[in-house]
C-alpha positions as CSV (number, residue, x, y, z in Angstrom):
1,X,-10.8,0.7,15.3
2,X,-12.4,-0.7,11.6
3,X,-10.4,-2.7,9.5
4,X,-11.3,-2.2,5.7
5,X,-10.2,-5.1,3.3
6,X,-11.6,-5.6,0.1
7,X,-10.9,-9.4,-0.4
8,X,-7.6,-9.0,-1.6
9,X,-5.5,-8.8,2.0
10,X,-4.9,-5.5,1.6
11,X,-6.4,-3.9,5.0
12,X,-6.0,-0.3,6.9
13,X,-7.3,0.3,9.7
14,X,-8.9,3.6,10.9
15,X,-9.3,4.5,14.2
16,X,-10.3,7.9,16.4
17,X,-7.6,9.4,18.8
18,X,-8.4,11.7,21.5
19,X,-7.7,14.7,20.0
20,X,-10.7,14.6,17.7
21,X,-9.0,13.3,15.2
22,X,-9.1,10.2,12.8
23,X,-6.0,7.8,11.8
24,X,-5.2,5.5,8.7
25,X,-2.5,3.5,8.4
26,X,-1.8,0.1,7.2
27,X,-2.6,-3.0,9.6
28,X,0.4,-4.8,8.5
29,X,2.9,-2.5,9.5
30,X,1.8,-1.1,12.7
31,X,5.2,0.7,13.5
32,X,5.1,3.1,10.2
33,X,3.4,6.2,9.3
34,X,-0.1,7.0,9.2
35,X,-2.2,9.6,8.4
36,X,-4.1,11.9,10.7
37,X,-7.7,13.7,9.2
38,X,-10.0,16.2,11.0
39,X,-13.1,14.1,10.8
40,X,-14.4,16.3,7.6
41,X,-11.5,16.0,6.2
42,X,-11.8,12.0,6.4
43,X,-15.4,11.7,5.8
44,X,-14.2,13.9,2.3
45,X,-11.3,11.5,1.5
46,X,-13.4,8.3,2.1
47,X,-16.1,9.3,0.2
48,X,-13.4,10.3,-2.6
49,X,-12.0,6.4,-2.4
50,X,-16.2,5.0,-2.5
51,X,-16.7,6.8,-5.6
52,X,-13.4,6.2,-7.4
């Protein structure tokens, strides 16, 4: 699992699951949704959110 925060207490964490699969959701409310990429899917997004 990685935690992502950019100095301003906003944090998500990301994390693998077993079905080859990644997950984001926010650390501070563990019990809510998330959302699940394929891992190309999340490599596109992320680099989407670097370059924004």
């Amino acid at each position: 699992m990685v935690h992502i925060n950019d100095q301003g207490g906003e944090c998500v964490e990301v994390a693998g699951t077993s079905c080859a699969a990644v997950a984001l959701r926010d650390s501070k409310n563990t019990t809510g949704p998330s959302l699940t990429f394929t891992p190309e899917a999340f490599r596109l997004f992320f680099a989407g959110c670097v370059n924004s």
